[in-house]
C-alpha positions as CSV (number, residue, x, y, z in Angstrom):
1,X,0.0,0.0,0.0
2,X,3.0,2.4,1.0
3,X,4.1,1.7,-2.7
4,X,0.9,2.2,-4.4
5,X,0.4,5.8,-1.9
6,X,4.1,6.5,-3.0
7,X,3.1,6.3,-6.8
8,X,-0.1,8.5,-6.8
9,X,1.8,11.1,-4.7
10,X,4.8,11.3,-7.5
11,X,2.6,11.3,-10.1
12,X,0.6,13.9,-8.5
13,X,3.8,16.2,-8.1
14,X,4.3,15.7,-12.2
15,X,1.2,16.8,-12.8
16,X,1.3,19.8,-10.7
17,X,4.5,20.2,-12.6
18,X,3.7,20.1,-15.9
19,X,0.4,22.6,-15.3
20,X,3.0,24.7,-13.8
21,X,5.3,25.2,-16.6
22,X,2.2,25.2,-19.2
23,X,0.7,28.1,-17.1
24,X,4.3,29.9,-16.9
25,X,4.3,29.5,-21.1
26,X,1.0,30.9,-21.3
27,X,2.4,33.9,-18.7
28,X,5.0,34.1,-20.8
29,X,2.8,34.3,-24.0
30,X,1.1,36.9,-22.9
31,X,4.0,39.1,-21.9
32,X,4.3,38.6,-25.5
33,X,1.4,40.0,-26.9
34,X,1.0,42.7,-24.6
35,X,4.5,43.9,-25.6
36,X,2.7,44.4,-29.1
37,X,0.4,45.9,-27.8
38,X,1.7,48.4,-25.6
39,X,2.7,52.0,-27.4
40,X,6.6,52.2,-28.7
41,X,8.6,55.3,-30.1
42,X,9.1,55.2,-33.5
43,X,10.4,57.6,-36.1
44,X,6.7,57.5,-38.3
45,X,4.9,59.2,-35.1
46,X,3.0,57.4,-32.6
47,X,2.1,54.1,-34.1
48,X,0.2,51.2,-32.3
49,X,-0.8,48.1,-33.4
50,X,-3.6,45.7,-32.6
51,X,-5.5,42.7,-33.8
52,X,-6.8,44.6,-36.7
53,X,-3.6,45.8,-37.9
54,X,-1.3,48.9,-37.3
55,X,-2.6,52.4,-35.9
56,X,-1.6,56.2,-36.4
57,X,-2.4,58.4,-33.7
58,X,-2.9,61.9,-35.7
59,X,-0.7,64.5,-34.9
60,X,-1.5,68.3,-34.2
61,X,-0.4,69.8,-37.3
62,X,-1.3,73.9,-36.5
63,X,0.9,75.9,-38.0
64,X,2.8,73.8,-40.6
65,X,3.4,74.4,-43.9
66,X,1.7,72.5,-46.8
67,X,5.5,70.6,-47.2
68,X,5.6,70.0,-43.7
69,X,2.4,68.3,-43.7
70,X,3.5,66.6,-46.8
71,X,6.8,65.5,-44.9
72,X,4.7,64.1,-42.1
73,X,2.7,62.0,-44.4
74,X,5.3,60.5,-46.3
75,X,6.9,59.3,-42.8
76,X,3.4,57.8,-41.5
77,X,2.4,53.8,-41.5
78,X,-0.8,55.5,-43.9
79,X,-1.0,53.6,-47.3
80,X,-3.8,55.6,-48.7
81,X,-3.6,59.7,-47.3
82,X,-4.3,62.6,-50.1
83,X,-3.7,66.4,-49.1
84,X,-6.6,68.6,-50.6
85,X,-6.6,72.5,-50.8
86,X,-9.8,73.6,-49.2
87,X,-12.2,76.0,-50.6
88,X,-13.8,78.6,-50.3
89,X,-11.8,80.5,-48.1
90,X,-10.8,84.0,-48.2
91,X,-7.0,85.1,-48.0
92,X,-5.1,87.9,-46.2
93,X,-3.2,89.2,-42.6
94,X,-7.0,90.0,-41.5
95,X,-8.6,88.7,-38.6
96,X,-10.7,85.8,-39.8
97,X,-8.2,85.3,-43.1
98,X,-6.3,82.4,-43.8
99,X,-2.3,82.4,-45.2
100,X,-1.2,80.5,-48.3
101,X,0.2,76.7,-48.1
102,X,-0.7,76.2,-44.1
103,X,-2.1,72.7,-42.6
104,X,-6.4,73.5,-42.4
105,X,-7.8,70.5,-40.6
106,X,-8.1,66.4,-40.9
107,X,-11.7,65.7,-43.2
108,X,-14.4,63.5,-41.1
109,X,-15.6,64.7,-38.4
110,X,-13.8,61.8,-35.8
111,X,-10.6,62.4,-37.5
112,X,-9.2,65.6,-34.8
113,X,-5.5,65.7,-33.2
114,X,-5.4,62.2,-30.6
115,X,-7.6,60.4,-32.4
116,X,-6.4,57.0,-34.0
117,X,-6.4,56.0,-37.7
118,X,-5.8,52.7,-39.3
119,X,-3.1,52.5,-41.5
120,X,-4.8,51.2,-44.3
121,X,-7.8,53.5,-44.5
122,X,-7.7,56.3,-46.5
123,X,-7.1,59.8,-45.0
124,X,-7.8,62.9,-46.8
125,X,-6.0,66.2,-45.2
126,X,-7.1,69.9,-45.6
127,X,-4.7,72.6,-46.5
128,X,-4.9,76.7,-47.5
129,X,-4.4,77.3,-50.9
130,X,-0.8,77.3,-53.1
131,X,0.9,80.7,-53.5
132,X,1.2,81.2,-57.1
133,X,4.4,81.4,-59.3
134,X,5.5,85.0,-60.2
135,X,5.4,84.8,-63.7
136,X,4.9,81.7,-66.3
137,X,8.7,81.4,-67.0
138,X,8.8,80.6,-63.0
139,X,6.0,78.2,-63.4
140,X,8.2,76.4,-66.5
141,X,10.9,76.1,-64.4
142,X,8.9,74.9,-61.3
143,X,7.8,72.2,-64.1
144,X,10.1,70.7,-66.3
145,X,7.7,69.0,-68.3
146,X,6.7,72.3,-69.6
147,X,9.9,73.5,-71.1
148,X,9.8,71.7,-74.7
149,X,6.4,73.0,-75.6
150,X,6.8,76.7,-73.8
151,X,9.6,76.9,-76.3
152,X,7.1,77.4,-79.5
153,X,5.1,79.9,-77.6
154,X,6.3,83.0,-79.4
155,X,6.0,85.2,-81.5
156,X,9.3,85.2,-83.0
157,X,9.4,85.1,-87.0
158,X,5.9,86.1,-87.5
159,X,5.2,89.3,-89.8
160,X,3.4,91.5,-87.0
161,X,2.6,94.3,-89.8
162,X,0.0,92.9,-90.7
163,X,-3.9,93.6,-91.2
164,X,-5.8,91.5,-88.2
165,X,-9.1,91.0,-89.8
166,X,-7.4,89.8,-93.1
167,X,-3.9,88.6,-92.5
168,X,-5.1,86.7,-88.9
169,X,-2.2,88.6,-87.2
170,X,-1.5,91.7,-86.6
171,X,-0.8,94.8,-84.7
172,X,-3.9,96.3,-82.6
173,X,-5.1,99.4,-80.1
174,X,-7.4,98.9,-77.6
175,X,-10.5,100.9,-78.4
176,X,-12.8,99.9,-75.2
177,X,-12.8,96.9,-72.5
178,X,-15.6,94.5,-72.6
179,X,-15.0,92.1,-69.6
180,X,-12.3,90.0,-68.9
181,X,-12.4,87.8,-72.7
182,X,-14.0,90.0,-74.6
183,X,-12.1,93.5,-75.8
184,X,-12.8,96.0,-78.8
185,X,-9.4,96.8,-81.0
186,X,-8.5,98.6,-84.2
187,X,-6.3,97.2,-86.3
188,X,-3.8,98.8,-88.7
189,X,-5.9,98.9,-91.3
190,X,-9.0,101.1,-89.5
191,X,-11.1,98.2,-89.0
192,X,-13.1,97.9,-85.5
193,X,-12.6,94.3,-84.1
194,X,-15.1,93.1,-81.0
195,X,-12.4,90.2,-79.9
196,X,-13.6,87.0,-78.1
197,X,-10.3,85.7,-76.1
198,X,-9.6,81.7,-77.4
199,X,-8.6,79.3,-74.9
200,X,-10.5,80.8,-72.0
201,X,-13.6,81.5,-70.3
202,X,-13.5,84.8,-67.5
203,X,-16.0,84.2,-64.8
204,X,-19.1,87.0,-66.2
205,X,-19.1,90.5,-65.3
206,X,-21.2,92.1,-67.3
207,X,-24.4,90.2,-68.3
208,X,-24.3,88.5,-65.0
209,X,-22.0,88.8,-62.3
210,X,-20.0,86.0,-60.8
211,X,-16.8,85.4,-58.0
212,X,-13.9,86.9,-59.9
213,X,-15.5,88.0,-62.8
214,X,-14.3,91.7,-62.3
215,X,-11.3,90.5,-61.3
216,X,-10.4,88.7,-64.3
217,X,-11.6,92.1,-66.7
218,X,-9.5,94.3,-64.1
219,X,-6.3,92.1,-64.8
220,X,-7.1,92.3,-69.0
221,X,-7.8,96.1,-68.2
222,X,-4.3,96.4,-66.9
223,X,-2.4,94.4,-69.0
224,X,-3.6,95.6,-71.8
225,X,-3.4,99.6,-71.0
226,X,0.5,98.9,-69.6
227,X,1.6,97.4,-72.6
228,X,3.8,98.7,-75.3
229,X,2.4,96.9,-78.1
230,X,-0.4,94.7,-78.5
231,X,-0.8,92.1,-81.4
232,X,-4.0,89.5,-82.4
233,X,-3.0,86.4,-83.9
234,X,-5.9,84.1,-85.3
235,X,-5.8,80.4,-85.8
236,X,-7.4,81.4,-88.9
237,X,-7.5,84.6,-90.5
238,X,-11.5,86.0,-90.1
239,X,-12.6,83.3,-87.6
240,X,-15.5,84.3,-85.8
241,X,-17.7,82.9,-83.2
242,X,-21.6,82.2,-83.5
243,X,-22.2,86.7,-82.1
244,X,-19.7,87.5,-84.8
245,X,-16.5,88.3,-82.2
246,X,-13.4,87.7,-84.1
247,X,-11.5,85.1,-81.8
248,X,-7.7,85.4,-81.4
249,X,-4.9,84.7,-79.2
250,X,-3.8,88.1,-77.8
251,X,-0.2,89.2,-76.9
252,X,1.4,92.1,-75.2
253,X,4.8,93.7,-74.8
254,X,5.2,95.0,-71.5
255,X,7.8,98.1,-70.6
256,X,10.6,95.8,-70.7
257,X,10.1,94.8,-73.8
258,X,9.0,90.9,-72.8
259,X,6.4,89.5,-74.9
260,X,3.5,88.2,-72.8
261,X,0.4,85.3,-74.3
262,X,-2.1,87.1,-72.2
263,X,-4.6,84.0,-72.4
264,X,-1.5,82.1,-70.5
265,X,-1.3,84.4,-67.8
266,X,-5.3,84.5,-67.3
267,X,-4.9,80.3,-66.4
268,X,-1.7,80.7,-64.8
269,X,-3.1,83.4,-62.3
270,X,-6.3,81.4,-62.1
271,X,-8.7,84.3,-63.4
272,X,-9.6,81.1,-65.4
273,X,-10.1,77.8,-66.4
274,X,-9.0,76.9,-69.7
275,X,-10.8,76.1,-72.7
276,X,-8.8,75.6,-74.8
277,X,-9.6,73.3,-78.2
278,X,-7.0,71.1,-78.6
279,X,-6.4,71.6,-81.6
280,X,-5.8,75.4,-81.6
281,X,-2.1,77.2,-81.9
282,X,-2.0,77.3,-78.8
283,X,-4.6,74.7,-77.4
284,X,-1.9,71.7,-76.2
285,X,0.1,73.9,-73.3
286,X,-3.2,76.1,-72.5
287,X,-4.9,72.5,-71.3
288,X,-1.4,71.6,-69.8
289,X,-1.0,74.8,-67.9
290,X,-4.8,74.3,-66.9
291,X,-4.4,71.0,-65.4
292,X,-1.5,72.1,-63.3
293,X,-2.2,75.4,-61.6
294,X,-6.0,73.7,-60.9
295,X,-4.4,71.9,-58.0
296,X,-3.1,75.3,-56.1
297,X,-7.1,76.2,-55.5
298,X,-6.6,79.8,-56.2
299,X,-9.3,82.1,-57.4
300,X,-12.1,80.6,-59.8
301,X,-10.8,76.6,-58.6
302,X,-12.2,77.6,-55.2
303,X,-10.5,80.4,-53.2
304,X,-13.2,82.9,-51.6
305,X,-13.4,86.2,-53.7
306,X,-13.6,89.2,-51.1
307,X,-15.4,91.4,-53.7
308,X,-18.2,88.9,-54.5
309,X,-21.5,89.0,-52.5
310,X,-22.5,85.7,-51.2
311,X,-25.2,86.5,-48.9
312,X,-28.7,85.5,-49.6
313,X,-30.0,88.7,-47.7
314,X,-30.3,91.2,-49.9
315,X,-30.1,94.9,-48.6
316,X,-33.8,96.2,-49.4
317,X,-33.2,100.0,-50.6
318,X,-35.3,102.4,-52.8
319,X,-34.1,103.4,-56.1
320,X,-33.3,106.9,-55.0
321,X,-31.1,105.6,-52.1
322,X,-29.4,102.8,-54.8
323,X,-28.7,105.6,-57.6
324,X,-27.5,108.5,-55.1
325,X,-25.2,106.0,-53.3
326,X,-24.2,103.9,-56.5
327,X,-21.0,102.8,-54.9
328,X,-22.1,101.8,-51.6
329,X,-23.8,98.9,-53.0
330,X,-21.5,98.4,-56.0
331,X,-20.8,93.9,-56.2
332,X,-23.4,94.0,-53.8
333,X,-27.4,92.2,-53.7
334,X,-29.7,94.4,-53.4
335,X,-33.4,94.5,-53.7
336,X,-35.8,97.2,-55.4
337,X,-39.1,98.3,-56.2
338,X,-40.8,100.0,-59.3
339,X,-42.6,100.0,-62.6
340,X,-41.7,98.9,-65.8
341,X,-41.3,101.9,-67.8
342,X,-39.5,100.1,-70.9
343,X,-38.3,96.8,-72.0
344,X,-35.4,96.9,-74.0
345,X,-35.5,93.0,-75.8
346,X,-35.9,91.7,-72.4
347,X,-34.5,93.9,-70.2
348,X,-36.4,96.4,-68.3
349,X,-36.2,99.8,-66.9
350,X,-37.4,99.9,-63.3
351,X,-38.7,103.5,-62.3
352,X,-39.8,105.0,-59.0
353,X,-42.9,107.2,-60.3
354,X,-42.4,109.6,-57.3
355,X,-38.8,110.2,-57.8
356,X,-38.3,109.7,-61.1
357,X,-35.0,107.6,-60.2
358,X,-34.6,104.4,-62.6
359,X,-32.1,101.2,-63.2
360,X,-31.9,99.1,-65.9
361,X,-31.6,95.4,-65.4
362,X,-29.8,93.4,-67.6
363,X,-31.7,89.7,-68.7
364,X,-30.1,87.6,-71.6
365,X,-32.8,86.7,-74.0
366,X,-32.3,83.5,-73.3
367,X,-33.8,84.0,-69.8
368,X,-36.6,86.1,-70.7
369,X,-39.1,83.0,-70.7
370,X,-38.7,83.1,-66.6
371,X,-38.8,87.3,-66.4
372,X,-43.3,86.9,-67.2
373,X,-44.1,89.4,-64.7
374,X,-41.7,91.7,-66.1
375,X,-44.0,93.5,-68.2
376,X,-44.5,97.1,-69.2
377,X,-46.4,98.8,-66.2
378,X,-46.3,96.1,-63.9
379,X,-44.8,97.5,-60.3
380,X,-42.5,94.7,-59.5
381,X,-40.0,94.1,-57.2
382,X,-37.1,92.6,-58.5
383,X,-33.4,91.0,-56.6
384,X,-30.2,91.7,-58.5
385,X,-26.7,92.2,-58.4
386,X,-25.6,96.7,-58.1
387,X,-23.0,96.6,-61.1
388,X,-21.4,98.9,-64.1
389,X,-21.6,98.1,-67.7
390,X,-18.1,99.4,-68.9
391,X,-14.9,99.6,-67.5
392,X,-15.3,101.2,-63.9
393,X,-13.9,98.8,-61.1
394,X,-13.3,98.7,-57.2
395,X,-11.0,101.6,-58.0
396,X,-13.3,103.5,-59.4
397,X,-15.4,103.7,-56.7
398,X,-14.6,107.1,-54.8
399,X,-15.6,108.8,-57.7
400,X,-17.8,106.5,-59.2
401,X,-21.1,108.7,-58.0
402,X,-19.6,111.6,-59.7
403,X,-17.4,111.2,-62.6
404,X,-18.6,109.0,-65.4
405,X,-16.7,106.0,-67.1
406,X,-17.4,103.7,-70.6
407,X,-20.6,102.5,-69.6
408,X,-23.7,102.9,-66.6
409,X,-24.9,101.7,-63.7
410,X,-27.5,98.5,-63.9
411,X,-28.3,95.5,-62.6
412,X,-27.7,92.1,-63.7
413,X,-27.7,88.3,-61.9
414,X,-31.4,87.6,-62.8
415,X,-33.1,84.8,-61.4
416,X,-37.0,84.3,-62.1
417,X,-37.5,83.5,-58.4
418,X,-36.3,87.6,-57.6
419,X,-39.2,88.6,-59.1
420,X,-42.2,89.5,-56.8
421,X,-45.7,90.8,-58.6
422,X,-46.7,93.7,-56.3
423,X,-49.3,95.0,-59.1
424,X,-50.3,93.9,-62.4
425,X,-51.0,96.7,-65.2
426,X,-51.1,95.2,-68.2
427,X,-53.0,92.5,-69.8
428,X,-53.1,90.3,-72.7
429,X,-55.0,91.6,-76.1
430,X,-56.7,88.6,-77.4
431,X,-56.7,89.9,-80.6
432,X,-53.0,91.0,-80.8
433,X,-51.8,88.4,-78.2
434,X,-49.7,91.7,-77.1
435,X,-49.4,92.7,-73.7
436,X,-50.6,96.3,-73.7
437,X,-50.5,98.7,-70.5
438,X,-54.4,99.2,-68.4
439,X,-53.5,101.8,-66.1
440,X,-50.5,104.1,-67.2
441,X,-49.1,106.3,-63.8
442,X,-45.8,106.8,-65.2
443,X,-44.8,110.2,-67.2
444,X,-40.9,110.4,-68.7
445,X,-38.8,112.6,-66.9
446,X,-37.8,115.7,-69.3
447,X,-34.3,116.2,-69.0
448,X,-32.4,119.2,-70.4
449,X,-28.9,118.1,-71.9
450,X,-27.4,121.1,-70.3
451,X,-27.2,119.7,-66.9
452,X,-27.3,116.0,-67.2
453,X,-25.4,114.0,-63.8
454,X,-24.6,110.1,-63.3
455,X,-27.6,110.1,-61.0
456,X,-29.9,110.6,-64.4
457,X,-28.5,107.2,-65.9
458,X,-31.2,104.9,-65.9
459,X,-34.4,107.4,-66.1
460,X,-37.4,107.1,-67.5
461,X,-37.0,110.5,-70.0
462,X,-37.5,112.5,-72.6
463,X,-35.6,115.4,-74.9
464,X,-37.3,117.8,-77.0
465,X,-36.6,120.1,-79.9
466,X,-33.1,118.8,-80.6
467,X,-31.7,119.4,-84.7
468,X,-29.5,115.8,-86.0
469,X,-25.8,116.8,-86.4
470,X,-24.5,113.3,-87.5
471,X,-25.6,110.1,-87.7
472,X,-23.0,106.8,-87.5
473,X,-23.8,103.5,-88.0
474,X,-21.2,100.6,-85.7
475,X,-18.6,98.8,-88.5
476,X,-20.1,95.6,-87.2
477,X,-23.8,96.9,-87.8
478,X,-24.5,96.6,-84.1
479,X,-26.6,99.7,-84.0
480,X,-26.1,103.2,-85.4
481,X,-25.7,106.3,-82.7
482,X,-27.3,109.7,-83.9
483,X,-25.6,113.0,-82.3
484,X,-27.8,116.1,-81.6
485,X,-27.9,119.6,-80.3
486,X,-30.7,121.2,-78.1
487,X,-31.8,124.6,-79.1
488,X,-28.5,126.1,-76.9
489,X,-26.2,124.3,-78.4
490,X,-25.7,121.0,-75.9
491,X,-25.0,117.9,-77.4
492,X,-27.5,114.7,-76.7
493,X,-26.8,111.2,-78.5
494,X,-29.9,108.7,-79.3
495,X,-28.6,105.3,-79.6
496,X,-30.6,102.5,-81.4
497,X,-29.2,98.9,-81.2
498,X,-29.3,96.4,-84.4
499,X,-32.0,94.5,-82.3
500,X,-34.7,97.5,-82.7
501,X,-33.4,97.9,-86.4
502,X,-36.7,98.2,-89.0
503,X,-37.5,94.5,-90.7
504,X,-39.1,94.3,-94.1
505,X,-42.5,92.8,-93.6
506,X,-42.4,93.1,-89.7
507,X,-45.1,94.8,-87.9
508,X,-42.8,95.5,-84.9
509,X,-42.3,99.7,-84.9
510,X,-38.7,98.9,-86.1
511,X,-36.1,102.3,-86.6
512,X,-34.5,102.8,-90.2
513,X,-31.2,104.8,-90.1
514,X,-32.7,106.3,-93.2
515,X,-35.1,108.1,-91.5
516,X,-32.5,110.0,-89.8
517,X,-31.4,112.8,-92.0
518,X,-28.7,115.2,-90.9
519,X,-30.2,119.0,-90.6
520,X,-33.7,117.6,-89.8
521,X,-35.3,118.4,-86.2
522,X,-36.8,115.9,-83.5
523,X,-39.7,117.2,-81.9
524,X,-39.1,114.9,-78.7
525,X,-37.7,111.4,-78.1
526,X,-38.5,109.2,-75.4
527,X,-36.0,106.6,-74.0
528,X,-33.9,105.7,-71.0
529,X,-30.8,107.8,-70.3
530,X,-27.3,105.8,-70.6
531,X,-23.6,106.6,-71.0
532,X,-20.8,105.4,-73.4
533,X,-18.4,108.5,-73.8
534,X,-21.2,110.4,-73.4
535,X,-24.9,110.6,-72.1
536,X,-27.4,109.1,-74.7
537,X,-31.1,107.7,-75.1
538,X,-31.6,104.5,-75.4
539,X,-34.4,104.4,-78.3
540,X,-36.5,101.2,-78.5
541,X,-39.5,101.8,-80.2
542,X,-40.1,104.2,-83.3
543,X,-43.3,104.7,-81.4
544,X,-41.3,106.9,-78.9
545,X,-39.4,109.6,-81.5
546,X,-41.4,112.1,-83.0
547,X,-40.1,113.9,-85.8
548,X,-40.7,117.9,-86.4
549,X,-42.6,118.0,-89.8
């Protein structure tokens, strides 16, 4: 029995030994995996790894630059991470502004400084917008890939004596600024040339008014009156576009002689984005520019233009405050009330009948289907954007109230939900199917040409007794412009455009430059008063001129 007792007691003490040393390799194990586990320096940040693979603990980034935050990437366990320039914001050393090339934020909401990432999920980071190259030799030299094709952008070897309109290259003045594609020249051979840019599209400032559309015509503006020279080279001599612009490439020697592909520098400075044909002189490096300044976010690719209005509040003013204190609301929305006095094509003159004080608003005729309570006599209030058809800019404004540029004051950004009914005074003439006014309240101001201000541009009005000194007729037939004289001597200009031009056959009240003879008096004309290097009526209607027999 002693042996049998002696037995179970040493096989007891194997057992107990054997659990033992299973249990210290499990311990031992475990030290193992919790070593993994546990948080260890390493040169790629604060890295951690678990059953579901490795970890990055984000970093606080404020304040580094855009390499910086590059550098950090590159050095992190992330497989998948992607910086982004984020929009919409607006630049400068003010409170509230943002610098160029600085760390912005992590996307997703959960992803802030602390929180952990797994390394193989993507991660997208926010920074500020690139600075932009000084000039497009910089930008070459930035990007190497450029500097075979940037090598045939010249004009060397070209005959620049040539006739524009006829040769497709040529030497050029400027005659008046459109917007920031669209300029009028005359070439060396007299002609008149309304120029649509190739290879771009300027943001609108003029027809409507978008984020660094008067940017982009202030930059052309400057360009343009700086340079030394100015040549127009066609891809084909006489190409015109479906309005009957010439289009053309246009070039500029600056003071140092330096010869500059304007078009180039609008994409490179991101007034912007190109669009260009590919198969234009120029087309290939336009697009390859394009692609490569789109990634700095600047301007029209996203940045926040301080001149633009975003709000959706428009200030509410009359149209005596808005025409007194033109510049005050200059870029900005704003929000009046008046009749219809006149509808140029689709465009209406909005008068206060108390006042007298008027606006026109600008509406493309391919909007006009939305404007239908924007009729003759209607009282309407309408939402728009305060801006200048001509060449007046944020530097004008000081004097913008008092001296007069290329062009007047109007409104433009139409939208067919801005449009509120307050009265309806017209109505539709079954027989006609014309709208025709019920209830006329509203009597043309008469104006004397002697004393005419920038705070008349835009009335309702009316000139009498003036004698026809001259008429002229546009090169490109886009109206004719007839210059008179009141009874003292003061000079008035009535301007028709080709779009109220007399039709053979047409029962609209169409105007005839014939009937316009030199030496023969007007009894009165009725319009609205506008500006271009000079005050003149617009005349829509032969219905409104009434000629002394």
């Amino acid at each position: 029995m002693k042996i049998k007792q002696l037995l179970i007691v040493v096989f007891s003490l194997l057992f107990i030994l054997l659990v033992g040393c299973e249990k210290a390799t499990t311990s031992s194990s475990t030290t193992v995996n919790s070593t993994e586990e546990s948080t260890v320096s390493s040169t790629k940040g604060i890295v951690t790894t678990t059953n579901e693979g490795e970890t990055w603990v984000l970093p606080d980034m404020t304040g580094f630059s855009t390499e910086q935050v590059r550098k950090t990437l590159e050095d992190s366990p992330l497989e998948n991470w992607n910086i982004i320039v984020k929009g919409d914001l607006e630049y400068g050393s003010e409170e509230g502004q943002y610098q160029f090339e600085k760390f912005y934020g992590y996307a997703g909401a959960n992803n802030v400084p602390g929180a952990t990432v797994q390394s193989s999920k993507k991660l997208n980071v926010y920074v500020t917008a690139y600075n932009l190259s000084n000039s497009l030799s910089d930008f070459v030299n930035a990007n190497q890939s450029l500097k075979k094709d940037y090598s045939s952008i010249t004009l060397s070897g070209k005959n620049l004596s040539g006739i524009f309109t006829t040769d497709g290259i040529g030497e050029v003045t400027v005659t008046s600024f459109v917007d920031g594609d669209t300029t009028r020249f005359r070439d060396l051979g007299g002609n008149l040339i309304t120029l649509r840019y190739l290879g771009v599209d300027t943001p609108e400032s003029t027809a409507a008014f978008e984020p660094w559309g008067k940017a982009a015509s202030k930059y052309t503006e400057e360009c343009l009156t700086n340079a030394k020279k100015i040549v127009l080279e066609a891809d084909a001599p006489g190409q015109k576009d479906s309005n009957e612009r010439f289009l053309g490439w246009v070039w500029y020697q600056d003071q140092a002689d330096e010869w500059h592909l304007l078009q180039l520098e609008q994409i490179l400075f991101c007034y912007t984005k190109d669009k260009a044909d590919s198969n234009s002189t120029y087309g290939k490096f336009v697009s390859q520019i394009g692609s490569l300044v789109q990634k700095t976010g600047r301007r029209v690719w996203g940045e926040h233009d301080p001149n633009y209005d975003y709000s959706t509040d428009p200030k509410v003013l009359s149209l005596e405050e808005l025409r007194t204190n033109f510049s005050l609301y200059y870029s900005k929305k704003v929000t009046v009330t008046g009749v219809v006095a006149l509808l140029d094509g689709a465009s209406p003159v909005i008068v206060d009948p108390q006042t007298g004080y008027g606006i026109y608003f600008y509406i493309p005729p391919w909007m006009s289907t939305g404007a239908y309570d924007v009729k003759v006599g209607n009282v309407i209030t309408i939402t728009g954007v305060a801006t200048y058809y001509g060449s007046a800019d944020e530097s004008d404004l000081d004097s913008m109230d008092i001296d007069l540029g290329e062009g007047s004051p109007q409104l433009t950004d139409f939208k067919e939900n801005n449009v509120v009914l307050v009265e309806s005074r017209s109505y539709l003439d079954e027989s006609t199917k014309d709208y025709k006014v019920q209830l006329s309240t509203l009597i043309p101001t008469l104006l004397d040409a002697s004393n005419l201000t920038s705070k008349d541009l835009g009335r309702y009005c009316k000139f009498e007794n003036l004698t026809i000194k001259r008429v002229y007729e546009a090169s490109t037939k886009s109206g004719f412009t007839v210059t008179c004289e009141d009874e003292n001597g003061n000079e008035i200009n009535i301007r028709v455009d080709d779009s109220h031009y007399f039709i053979e056959g047409s029962n609209e009240e169409g105007l005839d430059k014939k009937d316009f003879v030199v030496g023969h008096k007007i009894k009165s004309v009725t319009g609205y008063l506008t500006y271009y290097f000079g005050f003149q009526v617009g005349l829509i209607s032969k219905a409104l001129i009434e000629f002394d027999e």
